[in-house]
mmCIF file as gemmi writes it, N, C-alpha and C atoms, coordinates in Angstrom:
data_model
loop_
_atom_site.group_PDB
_atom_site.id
_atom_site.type_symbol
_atom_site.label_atom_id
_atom_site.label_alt_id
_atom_site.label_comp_id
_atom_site.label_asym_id
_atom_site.label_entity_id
_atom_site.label_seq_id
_atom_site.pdbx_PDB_ins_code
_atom_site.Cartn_x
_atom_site.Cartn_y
_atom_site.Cartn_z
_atom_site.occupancy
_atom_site.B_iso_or_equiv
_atom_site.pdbx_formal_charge
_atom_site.auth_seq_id
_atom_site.auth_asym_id
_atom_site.pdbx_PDB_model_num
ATOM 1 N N . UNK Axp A 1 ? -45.17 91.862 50.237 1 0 ? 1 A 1
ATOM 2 C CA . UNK Axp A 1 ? -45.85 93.124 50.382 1 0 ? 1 A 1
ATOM 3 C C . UNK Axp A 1 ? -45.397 94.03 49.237 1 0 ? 1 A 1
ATOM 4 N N . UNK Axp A 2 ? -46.231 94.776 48.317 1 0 ? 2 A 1
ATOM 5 C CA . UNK Axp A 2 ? -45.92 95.393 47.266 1 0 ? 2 A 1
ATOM 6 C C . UNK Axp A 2 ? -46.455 97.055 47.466 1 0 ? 2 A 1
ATOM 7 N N . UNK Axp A 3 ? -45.281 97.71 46.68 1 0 ? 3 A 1
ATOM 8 C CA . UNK Axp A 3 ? -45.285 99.08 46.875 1 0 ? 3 A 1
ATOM 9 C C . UNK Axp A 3 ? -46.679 100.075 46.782 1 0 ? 3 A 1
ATOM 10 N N . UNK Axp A 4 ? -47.519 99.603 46.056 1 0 ? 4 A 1
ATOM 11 C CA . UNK Axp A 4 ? -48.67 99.942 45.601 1 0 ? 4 A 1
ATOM 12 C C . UNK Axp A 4 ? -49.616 99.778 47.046 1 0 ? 4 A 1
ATOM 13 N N . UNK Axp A 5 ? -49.876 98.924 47.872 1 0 ? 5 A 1
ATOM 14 C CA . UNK Axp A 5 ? -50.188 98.741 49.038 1 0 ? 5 A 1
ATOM 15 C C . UNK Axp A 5 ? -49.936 99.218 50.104 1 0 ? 5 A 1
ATOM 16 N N . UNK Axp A 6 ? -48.79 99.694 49.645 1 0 ? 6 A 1
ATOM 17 C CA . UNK Axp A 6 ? -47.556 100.157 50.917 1 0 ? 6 A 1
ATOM 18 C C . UNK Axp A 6 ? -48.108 101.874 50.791 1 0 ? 6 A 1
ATOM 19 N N . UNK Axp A 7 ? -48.17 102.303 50.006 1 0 ? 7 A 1
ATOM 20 C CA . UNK Axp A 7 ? -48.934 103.468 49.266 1 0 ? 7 A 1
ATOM 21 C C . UNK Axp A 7 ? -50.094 103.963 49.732 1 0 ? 7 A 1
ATOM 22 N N . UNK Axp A 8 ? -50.955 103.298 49.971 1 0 ? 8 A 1
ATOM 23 C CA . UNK Axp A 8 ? -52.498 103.506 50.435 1 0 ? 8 A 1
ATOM 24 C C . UNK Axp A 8 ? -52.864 103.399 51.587 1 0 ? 8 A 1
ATOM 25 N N . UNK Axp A 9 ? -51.665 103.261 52.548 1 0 ? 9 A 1
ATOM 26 C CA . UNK Axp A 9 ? -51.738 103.129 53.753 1 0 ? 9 A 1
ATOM 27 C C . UNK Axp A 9 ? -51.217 104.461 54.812 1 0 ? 9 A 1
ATOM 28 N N . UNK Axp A 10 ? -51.561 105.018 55.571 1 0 ? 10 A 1
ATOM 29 C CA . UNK Axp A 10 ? -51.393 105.768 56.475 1 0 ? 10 A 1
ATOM 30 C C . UNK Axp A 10 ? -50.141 105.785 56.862 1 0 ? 10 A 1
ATOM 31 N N . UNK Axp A 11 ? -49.765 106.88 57.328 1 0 ? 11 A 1
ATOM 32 C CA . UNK Axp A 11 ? -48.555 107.047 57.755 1 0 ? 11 A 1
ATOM 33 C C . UNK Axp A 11 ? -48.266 106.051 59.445 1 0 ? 11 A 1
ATOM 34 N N . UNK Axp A 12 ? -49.07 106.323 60.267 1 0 ? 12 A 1
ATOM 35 C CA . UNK Axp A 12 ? -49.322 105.354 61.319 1 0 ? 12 A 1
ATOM 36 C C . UNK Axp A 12 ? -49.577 104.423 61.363 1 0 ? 12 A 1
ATOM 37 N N . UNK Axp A 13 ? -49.877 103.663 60.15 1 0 ? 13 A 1
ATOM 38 C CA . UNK Axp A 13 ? -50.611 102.276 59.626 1 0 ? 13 A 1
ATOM 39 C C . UNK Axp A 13 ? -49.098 101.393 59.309 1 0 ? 13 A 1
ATOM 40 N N . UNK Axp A 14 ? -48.19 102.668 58.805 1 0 ? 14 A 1
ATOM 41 C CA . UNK Axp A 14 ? -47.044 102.259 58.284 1 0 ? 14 A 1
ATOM 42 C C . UNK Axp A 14 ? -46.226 102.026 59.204 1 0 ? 14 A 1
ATOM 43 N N . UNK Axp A 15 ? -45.974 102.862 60.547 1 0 ? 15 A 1
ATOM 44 C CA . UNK Axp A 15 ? -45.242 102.766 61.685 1 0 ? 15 A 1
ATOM 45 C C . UNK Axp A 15 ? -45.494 101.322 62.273 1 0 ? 15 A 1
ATOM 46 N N . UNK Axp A 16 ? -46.956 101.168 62.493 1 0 ? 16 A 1
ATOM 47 C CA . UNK Axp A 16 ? -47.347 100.064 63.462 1 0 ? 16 A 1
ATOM 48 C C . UNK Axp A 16 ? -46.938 98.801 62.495 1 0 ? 16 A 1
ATOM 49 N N . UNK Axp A 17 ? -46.76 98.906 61.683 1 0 ? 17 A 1
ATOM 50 C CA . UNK Axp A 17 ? -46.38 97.695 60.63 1 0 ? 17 A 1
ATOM 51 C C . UNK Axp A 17 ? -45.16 97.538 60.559 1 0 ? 17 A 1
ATOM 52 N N . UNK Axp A 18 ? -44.18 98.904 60.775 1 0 ? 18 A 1
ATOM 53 C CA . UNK Axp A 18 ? -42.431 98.601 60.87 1 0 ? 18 A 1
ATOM 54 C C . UNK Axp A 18 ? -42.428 97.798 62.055 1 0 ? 18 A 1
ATOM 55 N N . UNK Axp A 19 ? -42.82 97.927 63.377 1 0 ? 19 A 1
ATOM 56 C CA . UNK Axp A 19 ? -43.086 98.074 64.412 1 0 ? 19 A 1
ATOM 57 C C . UNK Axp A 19 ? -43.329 95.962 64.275 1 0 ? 19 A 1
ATOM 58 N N . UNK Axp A 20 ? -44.287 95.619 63.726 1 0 ? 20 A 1
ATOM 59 C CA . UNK Axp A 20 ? -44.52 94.469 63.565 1 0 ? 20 A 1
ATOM 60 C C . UNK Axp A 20 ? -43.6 93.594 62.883 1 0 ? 20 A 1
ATOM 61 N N . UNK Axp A 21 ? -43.004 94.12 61.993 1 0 ? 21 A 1
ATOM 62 C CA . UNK Axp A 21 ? -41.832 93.631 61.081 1 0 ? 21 A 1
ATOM 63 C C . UNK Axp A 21 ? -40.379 93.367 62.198 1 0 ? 21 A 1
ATOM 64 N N . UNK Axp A 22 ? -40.627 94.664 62.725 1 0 ? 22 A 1
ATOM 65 C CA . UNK Axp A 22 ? -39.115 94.681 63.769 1 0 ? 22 A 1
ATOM 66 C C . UNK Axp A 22 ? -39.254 93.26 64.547 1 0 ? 22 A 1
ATOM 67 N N . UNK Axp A 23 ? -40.002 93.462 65.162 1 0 ? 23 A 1
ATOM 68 C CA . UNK Axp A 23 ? -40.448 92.576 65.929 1 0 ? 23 A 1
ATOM 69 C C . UNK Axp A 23 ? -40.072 90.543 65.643 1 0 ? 23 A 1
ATOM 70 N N . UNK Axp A 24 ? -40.72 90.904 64.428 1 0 ? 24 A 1
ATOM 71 C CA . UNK Axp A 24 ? -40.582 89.404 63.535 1 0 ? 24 A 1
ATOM 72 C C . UNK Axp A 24 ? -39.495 89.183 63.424 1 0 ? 24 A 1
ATOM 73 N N . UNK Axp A 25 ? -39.02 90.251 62.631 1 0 ? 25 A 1
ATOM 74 C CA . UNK Axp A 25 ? -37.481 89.832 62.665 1 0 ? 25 A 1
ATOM 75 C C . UNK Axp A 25 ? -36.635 89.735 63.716 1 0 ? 25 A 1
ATOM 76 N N . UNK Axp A 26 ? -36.561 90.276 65.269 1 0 ? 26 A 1
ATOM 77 C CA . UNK Axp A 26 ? -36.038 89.599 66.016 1 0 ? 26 A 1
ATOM 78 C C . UNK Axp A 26 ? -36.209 88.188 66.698 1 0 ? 26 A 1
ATOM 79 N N . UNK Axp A 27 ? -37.427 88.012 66.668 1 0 ? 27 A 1
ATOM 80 C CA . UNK Axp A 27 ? -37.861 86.013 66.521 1 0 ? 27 A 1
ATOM 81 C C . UNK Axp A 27 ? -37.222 85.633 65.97 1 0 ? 27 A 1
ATOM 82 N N . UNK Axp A 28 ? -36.994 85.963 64.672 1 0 ? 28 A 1
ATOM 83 C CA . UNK Axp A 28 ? -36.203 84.999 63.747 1 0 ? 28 A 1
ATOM 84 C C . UNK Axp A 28 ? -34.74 84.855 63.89 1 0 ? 28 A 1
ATOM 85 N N . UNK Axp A 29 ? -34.407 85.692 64.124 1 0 ? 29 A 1
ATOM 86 C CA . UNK Axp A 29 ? -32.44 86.34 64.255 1 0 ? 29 A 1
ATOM 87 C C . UNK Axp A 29 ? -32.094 85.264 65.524 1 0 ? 29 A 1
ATOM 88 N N . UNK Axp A 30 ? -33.188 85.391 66.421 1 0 ? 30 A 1
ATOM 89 C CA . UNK Axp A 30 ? -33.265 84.622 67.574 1 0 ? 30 A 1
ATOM 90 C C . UNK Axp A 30 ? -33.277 83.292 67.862 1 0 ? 30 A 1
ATOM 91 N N . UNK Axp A 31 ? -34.183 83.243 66.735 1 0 ? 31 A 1
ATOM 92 C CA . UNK Axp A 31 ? -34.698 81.312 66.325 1 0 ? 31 A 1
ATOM 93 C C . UNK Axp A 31 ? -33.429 80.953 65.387 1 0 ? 31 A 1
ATOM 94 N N . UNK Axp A 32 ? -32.908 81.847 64.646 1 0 ? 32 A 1
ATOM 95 C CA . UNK Axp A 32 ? -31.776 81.417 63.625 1 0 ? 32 A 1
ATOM 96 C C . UNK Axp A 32 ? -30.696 81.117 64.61 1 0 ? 32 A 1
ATOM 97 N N . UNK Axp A 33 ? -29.887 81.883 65.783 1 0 ? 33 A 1
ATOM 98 C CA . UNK Axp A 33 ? -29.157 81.356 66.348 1 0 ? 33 A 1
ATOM 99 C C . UNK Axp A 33 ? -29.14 80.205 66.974 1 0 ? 33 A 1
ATOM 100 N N . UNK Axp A 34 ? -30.093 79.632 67.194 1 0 ? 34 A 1
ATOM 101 C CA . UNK Axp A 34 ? -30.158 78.553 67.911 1 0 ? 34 A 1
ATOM 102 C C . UNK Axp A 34 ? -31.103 77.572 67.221 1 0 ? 34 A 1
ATOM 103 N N . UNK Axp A 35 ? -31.441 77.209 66.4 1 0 ? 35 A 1
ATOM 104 C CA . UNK Axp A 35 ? -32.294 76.324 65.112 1 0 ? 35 A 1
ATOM 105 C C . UNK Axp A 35 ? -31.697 77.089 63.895 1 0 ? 35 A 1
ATOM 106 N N . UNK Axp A 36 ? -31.707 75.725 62.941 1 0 ? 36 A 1
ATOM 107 C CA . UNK Axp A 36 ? -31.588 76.504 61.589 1 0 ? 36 A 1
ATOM 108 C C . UNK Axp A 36 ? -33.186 76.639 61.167 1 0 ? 36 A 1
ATOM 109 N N . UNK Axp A 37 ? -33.447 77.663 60.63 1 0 ? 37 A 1
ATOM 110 C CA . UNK Axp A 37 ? -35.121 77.985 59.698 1 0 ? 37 A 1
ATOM 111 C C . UNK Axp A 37 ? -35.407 77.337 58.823 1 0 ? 37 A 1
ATOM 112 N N . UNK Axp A 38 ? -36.851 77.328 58.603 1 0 ? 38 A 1
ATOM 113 C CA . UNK Axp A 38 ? -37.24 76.642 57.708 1 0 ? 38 A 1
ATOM 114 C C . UNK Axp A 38 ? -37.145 77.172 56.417 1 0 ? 38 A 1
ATOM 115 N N . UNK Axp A 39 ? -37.467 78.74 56.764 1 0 ? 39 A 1
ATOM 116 C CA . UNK Axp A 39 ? -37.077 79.253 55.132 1 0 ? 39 A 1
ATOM 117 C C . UNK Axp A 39 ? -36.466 80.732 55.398 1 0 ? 39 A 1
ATOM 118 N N . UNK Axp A 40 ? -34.806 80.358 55.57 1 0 ? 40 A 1
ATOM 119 C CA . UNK Axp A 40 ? -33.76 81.904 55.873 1 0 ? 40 A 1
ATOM 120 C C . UNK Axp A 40 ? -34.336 82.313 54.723 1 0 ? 40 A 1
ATOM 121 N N . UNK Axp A 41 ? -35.096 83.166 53.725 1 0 ? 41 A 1
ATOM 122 C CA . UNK Axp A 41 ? -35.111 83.89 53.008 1 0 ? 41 A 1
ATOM 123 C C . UNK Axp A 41 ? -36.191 84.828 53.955 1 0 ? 41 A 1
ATOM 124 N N . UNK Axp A 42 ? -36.891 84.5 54.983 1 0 ? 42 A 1
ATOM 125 C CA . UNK Axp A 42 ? -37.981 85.302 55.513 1 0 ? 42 A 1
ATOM 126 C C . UNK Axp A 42 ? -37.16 86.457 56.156 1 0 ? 42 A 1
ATOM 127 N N . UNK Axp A 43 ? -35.977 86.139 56.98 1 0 ? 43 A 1
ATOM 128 C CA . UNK Axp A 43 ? -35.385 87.49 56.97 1 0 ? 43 A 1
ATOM 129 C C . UNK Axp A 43 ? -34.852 88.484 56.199 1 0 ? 43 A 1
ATOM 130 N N . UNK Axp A 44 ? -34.316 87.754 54.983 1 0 ? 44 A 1
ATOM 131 C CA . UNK Axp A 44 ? -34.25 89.168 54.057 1 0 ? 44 A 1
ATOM 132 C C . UNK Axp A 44 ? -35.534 89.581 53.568 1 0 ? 44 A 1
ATOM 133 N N . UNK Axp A 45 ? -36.613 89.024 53.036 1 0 ? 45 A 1
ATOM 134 C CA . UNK Axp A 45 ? -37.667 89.382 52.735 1 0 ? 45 A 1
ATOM 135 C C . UNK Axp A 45 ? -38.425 90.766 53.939 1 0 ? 45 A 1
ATOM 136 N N . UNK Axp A 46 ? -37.967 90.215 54.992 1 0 ? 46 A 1
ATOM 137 C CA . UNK Axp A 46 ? -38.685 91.068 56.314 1 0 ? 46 A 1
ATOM 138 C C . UNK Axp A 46 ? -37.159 92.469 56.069 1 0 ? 46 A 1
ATOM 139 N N . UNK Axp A 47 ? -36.247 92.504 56.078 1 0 ? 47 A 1
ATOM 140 C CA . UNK Axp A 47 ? -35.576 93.85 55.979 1 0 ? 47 A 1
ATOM 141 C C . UNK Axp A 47 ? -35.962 94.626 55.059 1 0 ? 47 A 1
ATOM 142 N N . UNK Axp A 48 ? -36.29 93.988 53.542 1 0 ? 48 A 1
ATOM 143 C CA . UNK Axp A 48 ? -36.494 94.351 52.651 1 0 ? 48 A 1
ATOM 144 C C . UNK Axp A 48 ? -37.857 95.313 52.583 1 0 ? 48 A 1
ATOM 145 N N . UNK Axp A 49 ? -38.749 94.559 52.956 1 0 ? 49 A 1
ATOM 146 C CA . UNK Axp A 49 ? -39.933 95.443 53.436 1 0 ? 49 A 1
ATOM 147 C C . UNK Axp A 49 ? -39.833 96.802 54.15 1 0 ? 49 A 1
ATOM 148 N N . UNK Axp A 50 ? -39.201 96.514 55.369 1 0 ? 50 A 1
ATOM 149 C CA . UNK Axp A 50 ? -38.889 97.6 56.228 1 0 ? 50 A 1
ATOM 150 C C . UNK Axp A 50 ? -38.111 98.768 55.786 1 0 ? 50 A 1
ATOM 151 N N . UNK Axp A 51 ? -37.219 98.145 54.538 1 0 ? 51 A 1
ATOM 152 C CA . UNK Axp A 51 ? -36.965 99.66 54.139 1 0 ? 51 A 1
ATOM 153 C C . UNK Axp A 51 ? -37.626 100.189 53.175 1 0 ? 51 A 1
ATOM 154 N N . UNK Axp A 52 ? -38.337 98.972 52.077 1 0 ? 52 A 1
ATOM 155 C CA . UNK Axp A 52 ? -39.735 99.952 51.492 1 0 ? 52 A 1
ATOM 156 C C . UNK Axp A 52 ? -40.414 100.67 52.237 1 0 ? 52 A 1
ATOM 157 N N . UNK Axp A 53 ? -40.95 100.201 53.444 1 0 ? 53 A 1
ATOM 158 C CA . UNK Axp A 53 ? -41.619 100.968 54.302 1 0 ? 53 A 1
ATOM 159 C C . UNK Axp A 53 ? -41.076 102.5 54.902 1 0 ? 53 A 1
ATOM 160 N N . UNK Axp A 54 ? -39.725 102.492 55.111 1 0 ? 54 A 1
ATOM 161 C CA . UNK Axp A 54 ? -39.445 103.623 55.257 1 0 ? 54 A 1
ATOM 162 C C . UNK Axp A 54 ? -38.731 104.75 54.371 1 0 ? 54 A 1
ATOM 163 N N . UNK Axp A 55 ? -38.917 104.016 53.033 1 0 ? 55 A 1
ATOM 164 C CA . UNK Axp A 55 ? -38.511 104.866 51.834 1 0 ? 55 A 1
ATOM 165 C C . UNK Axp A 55 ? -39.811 105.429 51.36 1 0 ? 55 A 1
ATOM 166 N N . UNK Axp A 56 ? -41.145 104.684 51.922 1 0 ? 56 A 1
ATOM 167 C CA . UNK Axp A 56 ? -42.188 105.662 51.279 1 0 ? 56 A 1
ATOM 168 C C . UNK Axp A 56 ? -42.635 106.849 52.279 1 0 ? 56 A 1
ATOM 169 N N . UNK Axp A 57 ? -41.955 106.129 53.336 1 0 ? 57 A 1
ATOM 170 C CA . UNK Axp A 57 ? -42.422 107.622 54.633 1 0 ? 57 A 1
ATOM 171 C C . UNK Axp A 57 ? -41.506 108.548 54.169 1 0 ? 57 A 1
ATOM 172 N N . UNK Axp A 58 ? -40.068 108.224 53.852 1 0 ? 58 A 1
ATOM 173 C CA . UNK Axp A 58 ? -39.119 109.236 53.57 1 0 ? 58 A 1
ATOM 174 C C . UNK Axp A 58 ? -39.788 110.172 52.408 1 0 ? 58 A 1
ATOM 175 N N . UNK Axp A 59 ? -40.401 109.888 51.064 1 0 ? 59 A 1
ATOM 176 C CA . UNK Axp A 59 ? -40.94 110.316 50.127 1 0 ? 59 A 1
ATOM 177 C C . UNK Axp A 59 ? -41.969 111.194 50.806 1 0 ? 59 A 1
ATOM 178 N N . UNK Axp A 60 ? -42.879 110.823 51.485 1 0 ? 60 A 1
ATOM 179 C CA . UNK Axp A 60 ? -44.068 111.597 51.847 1 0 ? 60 A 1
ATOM 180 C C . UNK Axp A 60 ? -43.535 112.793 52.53 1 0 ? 60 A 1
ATOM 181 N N . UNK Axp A 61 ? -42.587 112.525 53.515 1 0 ? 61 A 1
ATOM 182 C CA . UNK Axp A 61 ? -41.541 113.507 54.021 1 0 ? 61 A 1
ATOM 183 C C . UNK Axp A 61 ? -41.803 114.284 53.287 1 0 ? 61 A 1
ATOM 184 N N . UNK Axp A 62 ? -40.674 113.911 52.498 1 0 ? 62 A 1
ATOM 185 C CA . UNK Axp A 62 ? -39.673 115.089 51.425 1 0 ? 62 A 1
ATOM 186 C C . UNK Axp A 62 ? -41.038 115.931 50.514 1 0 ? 62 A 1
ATOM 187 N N . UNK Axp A 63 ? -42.184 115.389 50.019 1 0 ? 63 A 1
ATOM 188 C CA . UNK Axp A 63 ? -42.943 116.073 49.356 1 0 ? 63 A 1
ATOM 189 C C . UNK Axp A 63 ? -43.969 116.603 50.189 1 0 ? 63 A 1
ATOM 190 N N . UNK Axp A 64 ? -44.137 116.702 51.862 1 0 ? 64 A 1
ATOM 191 C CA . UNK Axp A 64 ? -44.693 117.516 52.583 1 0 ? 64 A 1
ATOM 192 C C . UNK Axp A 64 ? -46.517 116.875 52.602 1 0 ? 64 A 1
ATOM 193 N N . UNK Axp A 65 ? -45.986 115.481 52.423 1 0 ? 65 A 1
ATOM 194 C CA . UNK Axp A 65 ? -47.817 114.534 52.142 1 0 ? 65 A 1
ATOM 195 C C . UNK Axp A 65 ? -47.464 114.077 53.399 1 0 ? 65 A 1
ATOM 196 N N . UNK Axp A 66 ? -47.334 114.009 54.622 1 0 ? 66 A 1
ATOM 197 C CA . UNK Axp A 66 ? -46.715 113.128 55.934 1 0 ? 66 A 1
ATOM 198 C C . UNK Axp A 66 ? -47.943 113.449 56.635 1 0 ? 66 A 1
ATOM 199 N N . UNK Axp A 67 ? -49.296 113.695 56.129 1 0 ? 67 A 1
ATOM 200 C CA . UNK Axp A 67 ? -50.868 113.692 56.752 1 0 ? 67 A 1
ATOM 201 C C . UNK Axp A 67 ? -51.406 112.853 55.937 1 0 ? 67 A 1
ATOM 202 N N . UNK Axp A 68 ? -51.157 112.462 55.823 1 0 ? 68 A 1
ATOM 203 C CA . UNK Axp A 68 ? -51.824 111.406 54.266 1 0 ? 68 A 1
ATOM 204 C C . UNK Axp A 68 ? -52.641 110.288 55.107 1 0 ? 68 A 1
């Protein structure tokens, strides 16, 4: 998922998508304790997102765009 995308999306568009991410990533944390994965890089990839995701809400914040 790239920042530019992450951008053009709604502030609620963005929630329901952390929201989906959270989610994933506890499957996995879950499936990792007890199976090894097919590809452990999907959880860092999935944190990684989640805090793009909430570094662009933080931005919209801070510059008073949080209707966007």
């Amino acid at each position: 998922m790239d920042g530019a995308s992450l951008r053009e999306m709604t502030a609620e568009e963005l929630n329901a998508r952390i929201e989906q991410l959270k989610e994933e990533q506890f499957r996995l944390r879950f499936r990792a304790t007890t199976t090894q994965l097919e590809n452990p890089m999907l959880l860092r990839n999935i944190r990684r997102d989640i805090a793009r995701i909430n570094t662009i809400l933080r931005e919209r914040e801070t510059s008073g765009q949080g209707a966007r």
